[in-house]
C-alpha positions as CSV (number, residue, x, y, z in Angstrom):
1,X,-177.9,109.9,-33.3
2,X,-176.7,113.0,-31.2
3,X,-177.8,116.2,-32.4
4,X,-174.6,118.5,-33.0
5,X,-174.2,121.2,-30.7
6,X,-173.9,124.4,-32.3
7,X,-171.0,126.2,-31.6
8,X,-170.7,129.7,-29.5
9,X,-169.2,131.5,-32.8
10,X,-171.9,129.7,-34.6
11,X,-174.6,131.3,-32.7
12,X,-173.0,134.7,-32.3
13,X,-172.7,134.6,-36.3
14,X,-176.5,134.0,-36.4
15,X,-177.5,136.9,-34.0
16,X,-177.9,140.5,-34.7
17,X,-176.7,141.5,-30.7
18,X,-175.0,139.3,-28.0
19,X,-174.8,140.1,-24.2
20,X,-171.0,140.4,-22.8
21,X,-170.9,140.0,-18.6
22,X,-167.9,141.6,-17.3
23,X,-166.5,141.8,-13.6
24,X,-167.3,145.5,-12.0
25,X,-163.8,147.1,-11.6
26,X,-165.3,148.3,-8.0
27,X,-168.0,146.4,-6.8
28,X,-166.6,142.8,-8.3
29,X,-169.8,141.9,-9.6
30,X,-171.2,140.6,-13.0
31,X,-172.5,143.3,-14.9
32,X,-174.4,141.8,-18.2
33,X,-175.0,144.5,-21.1
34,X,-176.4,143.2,-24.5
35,X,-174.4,144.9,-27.4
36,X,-173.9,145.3,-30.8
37,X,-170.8,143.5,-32.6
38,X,-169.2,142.4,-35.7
39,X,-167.8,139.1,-36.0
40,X,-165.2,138.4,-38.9
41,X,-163.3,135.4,-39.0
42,X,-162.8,134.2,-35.3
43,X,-162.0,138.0,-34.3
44,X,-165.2,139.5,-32.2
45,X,-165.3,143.0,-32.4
46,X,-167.0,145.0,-29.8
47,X,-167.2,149.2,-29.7
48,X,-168.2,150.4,-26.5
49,X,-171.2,153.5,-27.4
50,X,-169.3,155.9,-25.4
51,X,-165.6,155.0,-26.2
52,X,-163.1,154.8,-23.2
53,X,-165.9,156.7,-20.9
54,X,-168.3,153.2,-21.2
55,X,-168.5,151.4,-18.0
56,X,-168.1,148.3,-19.8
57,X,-165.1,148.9,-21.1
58,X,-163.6,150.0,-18.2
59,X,-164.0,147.2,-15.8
60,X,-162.3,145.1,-19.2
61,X,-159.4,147.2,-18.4
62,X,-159.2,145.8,-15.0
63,X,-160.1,142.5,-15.8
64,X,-160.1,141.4,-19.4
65,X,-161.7,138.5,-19.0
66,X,-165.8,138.9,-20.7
67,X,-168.0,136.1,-20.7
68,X,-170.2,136.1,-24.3
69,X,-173.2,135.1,-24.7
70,X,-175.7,134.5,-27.8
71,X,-178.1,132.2,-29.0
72,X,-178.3,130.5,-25.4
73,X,-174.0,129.6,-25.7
74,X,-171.4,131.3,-23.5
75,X,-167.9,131.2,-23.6
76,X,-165.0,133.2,-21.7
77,X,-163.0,134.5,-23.6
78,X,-160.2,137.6,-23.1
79,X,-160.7,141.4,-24.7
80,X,-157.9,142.5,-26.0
81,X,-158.5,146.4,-26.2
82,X,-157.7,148.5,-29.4
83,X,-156.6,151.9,-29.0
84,X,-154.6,153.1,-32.0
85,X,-155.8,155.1,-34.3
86,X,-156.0,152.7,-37.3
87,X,-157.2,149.7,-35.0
88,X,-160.1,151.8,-34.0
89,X,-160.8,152.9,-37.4
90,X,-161.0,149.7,-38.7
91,X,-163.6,148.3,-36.7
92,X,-165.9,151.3,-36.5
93,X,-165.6,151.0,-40.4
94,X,-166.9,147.3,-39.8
95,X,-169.5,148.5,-37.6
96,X,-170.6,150.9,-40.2
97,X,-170.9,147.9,-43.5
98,X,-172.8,145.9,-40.6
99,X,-175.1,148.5,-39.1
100,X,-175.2,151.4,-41.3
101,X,-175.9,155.0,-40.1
102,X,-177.3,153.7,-36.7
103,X,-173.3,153.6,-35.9
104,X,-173.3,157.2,-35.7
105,X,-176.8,157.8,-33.7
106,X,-176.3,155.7,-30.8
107,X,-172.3,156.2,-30.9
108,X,-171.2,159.1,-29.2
109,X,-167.3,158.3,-29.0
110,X,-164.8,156.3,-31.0
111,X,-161.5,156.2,-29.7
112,X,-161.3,152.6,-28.4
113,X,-162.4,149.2,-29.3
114,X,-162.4,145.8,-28.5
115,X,-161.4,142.5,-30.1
116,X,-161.7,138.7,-28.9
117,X,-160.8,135.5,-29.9
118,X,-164.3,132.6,-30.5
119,X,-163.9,129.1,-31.5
């Protein structure tokens, strides 16, 4: 009997960071960064640790297509970025329930997010 493969949004559920690899917006390479996230539902949530200045985030504005890794699955899938007020709010309020007061030590801004579809 074949074993069941376990699904990307399986795996991601299961670990406690996940690596994203995004196109440089200059140099069109793959950058990898491993990164915190909350995952709730199907919606990924990602906050970059320096808000719109993170490098990360910006090559996703140029090209919002971010490969995700965890638990040795990878999937593309596209960032959707979240920059209202509220939005923003939301998910650093997730990031808080998921990681505590860490949020705010290795967080320095937070006026953007991310969000992403897994299956």
């Amino acid at each position: 009997m074949p074993k069941q493969s376990t699904s990307l949004k399986d795996r991601i559920a299961k670990a406690s960071e996940i690596t994203i690899s995004v196109t440089g917006r200059k140099s069109g390479r793959t950058i990898s960064n491993p990164i915190w996230f909350v995952l709730d539902g199907e919606t990924l949530y990602l906050l970059p640790v320096k808000g719109s200045d993170t490098q990360w985030y910006k090559n996703v504005l140029k090209k919002p297509s971010i490969r995700v890794s965890a638990g040795g699955a990878e999937a593309e899938v596209k960032a959707l970025p979240v920059t209202d007020a509220a939005g923003v709010s939301s998910v650093v309020d997730k990031f808080r329930a998921k990681y505590g007061s860490d949020v705010k030590k290795y967080y320095s801004k937070f006026d953007v997010a991310v969000e992403a579809q897994v299956n």
